[in-house]
C-alpha positions as CSV (number, residue, x, y, z in Angstrom):
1,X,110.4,99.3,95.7
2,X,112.4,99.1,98.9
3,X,111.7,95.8,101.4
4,X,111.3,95.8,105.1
5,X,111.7,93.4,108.0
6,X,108.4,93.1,109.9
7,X,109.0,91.4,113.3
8,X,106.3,90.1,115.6
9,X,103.9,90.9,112.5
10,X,101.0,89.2,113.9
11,X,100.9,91.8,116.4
12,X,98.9,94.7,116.4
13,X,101.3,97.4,115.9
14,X,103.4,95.4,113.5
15,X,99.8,95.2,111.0
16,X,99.0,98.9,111.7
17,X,103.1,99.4,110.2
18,X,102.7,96.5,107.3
19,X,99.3,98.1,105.9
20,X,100.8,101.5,105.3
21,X,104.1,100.5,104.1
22,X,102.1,98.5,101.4
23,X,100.1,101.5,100.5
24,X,103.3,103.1,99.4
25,X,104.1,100.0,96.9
26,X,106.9,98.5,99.4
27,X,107.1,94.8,99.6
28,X,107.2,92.9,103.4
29,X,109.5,90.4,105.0
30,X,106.9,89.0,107.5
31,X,108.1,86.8,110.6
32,X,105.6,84.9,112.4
33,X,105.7,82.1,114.4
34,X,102.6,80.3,113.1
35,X,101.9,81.3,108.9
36,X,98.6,78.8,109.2
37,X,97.4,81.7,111.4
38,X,97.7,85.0,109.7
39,X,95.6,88.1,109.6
40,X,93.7,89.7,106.4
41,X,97.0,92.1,105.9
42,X,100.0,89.3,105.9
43,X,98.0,87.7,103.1
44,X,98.0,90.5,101.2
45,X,100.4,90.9,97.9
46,X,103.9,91.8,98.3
47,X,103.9,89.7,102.1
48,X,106.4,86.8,101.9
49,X,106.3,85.3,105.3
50,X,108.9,84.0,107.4
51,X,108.4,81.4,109.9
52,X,110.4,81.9,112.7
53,X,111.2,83.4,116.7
54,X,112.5,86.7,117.3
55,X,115.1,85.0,119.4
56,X,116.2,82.9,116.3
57,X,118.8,84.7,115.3
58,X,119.2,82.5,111.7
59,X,115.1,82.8,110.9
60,X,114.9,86.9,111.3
61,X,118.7,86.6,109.6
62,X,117.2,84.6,106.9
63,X,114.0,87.4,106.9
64,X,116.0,90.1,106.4
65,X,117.7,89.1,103.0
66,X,117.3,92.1,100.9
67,X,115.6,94.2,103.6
68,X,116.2,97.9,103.6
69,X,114.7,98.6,107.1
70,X,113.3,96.4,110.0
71,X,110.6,97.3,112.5
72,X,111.4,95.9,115.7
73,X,108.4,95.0,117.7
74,X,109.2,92.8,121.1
75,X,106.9,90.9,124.1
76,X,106.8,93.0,127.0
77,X,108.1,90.6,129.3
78,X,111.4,91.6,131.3
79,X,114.5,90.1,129.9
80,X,112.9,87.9,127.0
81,X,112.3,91.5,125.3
82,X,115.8,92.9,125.5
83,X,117.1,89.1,124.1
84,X,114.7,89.7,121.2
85,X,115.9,93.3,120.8
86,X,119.8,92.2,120.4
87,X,119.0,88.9,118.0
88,X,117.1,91.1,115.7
89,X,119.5,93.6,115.9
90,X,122.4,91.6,115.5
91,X,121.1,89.8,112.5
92,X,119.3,92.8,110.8
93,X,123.4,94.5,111.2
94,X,124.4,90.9,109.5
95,X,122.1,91.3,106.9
96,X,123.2,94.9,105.7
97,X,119.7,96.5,106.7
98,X,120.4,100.3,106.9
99,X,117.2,100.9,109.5
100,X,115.8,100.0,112.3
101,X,112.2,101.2,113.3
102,X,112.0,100.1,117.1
103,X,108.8,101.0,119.1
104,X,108.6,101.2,122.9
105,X,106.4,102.6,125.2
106,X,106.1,106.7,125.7
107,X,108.3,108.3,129.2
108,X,110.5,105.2,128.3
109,X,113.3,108.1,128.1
110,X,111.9,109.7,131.4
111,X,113.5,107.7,133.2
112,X,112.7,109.9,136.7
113,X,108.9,108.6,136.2
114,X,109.6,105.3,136.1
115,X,112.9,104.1,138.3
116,X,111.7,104.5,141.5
117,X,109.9,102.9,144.5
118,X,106.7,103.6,143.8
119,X,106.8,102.4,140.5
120,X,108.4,99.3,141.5
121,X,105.6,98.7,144.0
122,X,103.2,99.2,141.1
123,X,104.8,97.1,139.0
124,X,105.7,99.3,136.3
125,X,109.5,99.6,136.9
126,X,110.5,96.1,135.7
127,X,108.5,96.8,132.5
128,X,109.9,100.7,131.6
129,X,113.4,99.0,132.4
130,X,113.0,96.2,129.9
131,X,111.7,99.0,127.3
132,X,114.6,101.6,128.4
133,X,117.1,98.6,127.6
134,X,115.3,97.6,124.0
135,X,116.2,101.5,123.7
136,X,120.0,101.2,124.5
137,X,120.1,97.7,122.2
138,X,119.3,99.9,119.1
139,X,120.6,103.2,120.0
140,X,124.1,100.9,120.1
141,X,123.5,98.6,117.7
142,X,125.9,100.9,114.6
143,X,122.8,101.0,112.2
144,X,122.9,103.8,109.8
145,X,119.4,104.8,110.7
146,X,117.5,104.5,114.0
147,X,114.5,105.9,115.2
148,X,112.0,104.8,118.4
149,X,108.5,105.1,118.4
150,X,107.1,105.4,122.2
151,X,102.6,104.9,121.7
152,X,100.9,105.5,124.8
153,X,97.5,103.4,125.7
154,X,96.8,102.1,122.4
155,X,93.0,102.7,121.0
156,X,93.0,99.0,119.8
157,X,93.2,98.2,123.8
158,X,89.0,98.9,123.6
159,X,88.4,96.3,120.9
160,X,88.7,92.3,120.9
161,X,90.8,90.5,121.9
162,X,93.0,93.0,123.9
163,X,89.9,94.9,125.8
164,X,90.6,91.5,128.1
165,X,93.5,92.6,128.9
166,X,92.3,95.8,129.6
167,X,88.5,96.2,130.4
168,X,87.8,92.6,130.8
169,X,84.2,93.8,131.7
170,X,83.5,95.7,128.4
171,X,82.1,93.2,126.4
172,X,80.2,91.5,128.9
173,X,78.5,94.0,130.7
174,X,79.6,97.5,128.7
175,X,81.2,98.4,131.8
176,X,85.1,100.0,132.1
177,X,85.9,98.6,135.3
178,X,89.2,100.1,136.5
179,X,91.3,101.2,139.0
180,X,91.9,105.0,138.3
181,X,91.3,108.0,140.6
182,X,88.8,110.2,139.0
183,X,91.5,112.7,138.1
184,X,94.0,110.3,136.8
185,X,94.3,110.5,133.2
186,X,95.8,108.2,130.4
187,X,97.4,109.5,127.1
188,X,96.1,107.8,124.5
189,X,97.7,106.9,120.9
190,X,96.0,105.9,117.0
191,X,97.7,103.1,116.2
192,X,96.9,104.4,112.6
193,X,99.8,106.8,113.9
194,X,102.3,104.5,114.7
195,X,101.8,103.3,111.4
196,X,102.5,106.2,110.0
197,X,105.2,107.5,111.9
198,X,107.1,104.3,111.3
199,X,106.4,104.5,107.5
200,X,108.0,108.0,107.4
201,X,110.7,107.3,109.4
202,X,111.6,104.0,106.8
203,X,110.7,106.8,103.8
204,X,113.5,109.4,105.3
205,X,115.9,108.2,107.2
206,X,117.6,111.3,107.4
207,X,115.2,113.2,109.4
208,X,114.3,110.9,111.7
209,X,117.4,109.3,112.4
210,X,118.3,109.9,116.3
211,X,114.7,110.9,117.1
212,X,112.8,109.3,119.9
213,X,109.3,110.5,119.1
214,X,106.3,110.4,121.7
215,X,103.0,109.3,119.9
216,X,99.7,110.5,121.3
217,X,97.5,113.9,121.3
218,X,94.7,112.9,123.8
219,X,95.4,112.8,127.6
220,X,91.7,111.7,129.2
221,X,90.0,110.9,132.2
222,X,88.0,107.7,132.5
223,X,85.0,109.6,132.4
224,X,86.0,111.5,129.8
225,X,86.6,108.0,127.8
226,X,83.3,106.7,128.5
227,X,81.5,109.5,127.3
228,X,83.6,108.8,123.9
229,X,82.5,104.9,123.7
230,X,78.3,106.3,124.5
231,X,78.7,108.9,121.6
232,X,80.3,106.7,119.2
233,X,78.2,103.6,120.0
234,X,75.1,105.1,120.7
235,X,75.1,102.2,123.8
236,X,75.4,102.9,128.0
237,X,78.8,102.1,128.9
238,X,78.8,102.3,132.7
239,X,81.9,102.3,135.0
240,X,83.4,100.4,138.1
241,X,86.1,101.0,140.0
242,X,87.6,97.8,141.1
243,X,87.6,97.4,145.4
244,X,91.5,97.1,147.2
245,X,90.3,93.2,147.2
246,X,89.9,93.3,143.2
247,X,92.9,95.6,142.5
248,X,95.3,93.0,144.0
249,X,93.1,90.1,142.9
250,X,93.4,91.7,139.1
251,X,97.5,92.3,138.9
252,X,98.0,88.6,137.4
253,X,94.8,88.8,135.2
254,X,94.5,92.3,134.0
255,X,98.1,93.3,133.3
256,X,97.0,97.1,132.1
257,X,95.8,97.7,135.4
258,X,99.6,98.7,136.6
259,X,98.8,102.0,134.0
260,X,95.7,102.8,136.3
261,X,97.6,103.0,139.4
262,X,100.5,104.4,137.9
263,X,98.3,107.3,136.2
264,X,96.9,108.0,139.5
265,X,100.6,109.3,140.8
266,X,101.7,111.0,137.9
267,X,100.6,114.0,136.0
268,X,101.0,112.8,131.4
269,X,100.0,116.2,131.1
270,X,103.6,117.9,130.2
271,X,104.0,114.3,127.9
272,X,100.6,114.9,126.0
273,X,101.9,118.8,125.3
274,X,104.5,117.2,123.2
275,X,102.3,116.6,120.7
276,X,102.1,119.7,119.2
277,X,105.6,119.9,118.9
278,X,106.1,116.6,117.1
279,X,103.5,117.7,114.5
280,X,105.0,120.4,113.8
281,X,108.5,118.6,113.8
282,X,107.5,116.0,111.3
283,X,104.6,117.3,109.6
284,X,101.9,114.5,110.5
285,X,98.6,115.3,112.9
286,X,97.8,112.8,115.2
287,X,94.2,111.5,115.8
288,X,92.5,111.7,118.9
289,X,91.1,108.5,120.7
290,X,87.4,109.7,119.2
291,X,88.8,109.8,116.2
292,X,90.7,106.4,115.7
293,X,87.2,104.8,117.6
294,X,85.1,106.6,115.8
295,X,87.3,105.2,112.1
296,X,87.1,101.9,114.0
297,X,83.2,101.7,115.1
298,X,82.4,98.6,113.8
299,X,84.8,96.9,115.9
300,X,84.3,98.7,119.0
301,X,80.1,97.6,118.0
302,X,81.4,94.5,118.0
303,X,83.3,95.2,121.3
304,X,80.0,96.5,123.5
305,X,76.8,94.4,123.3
306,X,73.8,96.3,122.6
């Protein structure tokens, strides 16, 4: 069976992509930057891990001996992430990998939602033009194969440890404190899906070589999400929006909170309609946020206190 490059594969997405490619018999090239620390899946059979930086460009060179594919998987953080992109890149191309799996974030390729004033007041221009340039890295980078991945809200951003980075009050008080406009909505994505979409881009190449492929079905309003967490818990989940004096007191601590303010100016809806398209495209359904919480209860139980 073929072997892929799995970078950042402590992360969550990298997991969600190294669990299904080792339910089709594929073997892993894991690089992590700690292996004394690694989650139930790296420990699994057919994981060999790596230690190493993604901006070592001899430790992910050394990872991706043998590698048919790599899933690229950088830190958010403006110019660190585009150096990751091009030293994996560059030593995936050294080591005769054929594709690259690269995930972003979705309206990366919209760029008329993202590069202009009020986004850069919000915050969220520096980050869609760090993900727009991971983009350009492996559209150029001559691979035989490419295809991105854009997730939206991710449902694993309601369970520990990332609901602190999200809804820091969730599992304290089982309250989504926030800073959306009660019309505002977020498009929401299975990471189940990205795993998925990822394996079946590394299974045929052909077809998905090119594509840039939004992930996501459900577009929702806070409200709307709440009512999700009460019916699958069974617990009150209450709601806050966050005062002007929070808001700006929460930009260092709560880095998500850029999507509220930024979902309160634009309309996902024309983004979320995609989604039929794509499962028609590529012949996979995606789950709805209910669905992947819902597959996931015990860890959002573990998430909201009774």
């Amino acid at each position: 069976m073929a072997t892929y490059l799995i970078t950042q594969a402590t992360g969550k997405q990298s997991q969600y992509i190294t669990e299904h490619l080792l339910a089709t018999g594929a073997k892993i090239h894991a690089v992590v930057r700690n292996p004394d620390k690694l989650p139930a899946v790296l420990q699994r059979p057919g994981v060999k891990i790596f230690k190493g930086e993604s901006t070592d460009f001899e430790a992910v060179f050394q990872a991706a001996q043998g590698c048919k594919g790599a899933f690229l998987n950088t830190f958010p953080i403006p110019g660190l992430e585009t150096q990751q992109a091009k030293t994996i890149t560059e030593a995936c191309k050294k080591a005769g990998v054929e594709t690259v799996v690269a995930s972003t974030s979705f309206l990366t390729g919209d760029k008329e939602v993202w590069d202009d004033k009020e986004s850069e007041e919000i915050g969220i221009r520096s980050y869609y033009q760090s993900k727009h340039e991971v983009e350009e890295v492996v559209r150029n980078a001559g691979f035989k194969y490419y295809t991105i991945i854009r997730p939206g809200f991710i449902h694993f951003d309601f369970l520990l440890p990332n609901v602190y980075g999200n809804f820091p009050a969730l599992p304290a008080k089982r309250e989504l404190d926030h800073a959306y406009n009660d019309n505002a909505t977020m498009i929401y994505t299975d990471a189940s899906d990205i795993g998925k979409y990822a394996t079946a881009a590394f299974q045929n190449p052909e077809k998905f070589n090119g594509q840039a492929i939004q992930l996501g079905k459900s577009n929702l309003t806070l409200e709307e999400t709440r009512k999700i967490l009460i019916k699958i818990t069974g617990r009150e989940v209450t709601s806050r929006r966050r005062t002007p004096e929070e808001v700006e007191a929460a930009k260092a601590a709560v880095p998500a909170q850029k999507f509220n303010l930024w979902a309160n100016i634009r309309d996902f809806s024309p983004a979320a309609a995609e989604a039929k398209e794509v499962e028609a495209k590529f012949g996979i359904t995606f789950a709805t946020l209910e669905q992947a919480l819902q597959r996931d209860k015990a860890q959002l139980l573990e998430c909201i206190p009774a």
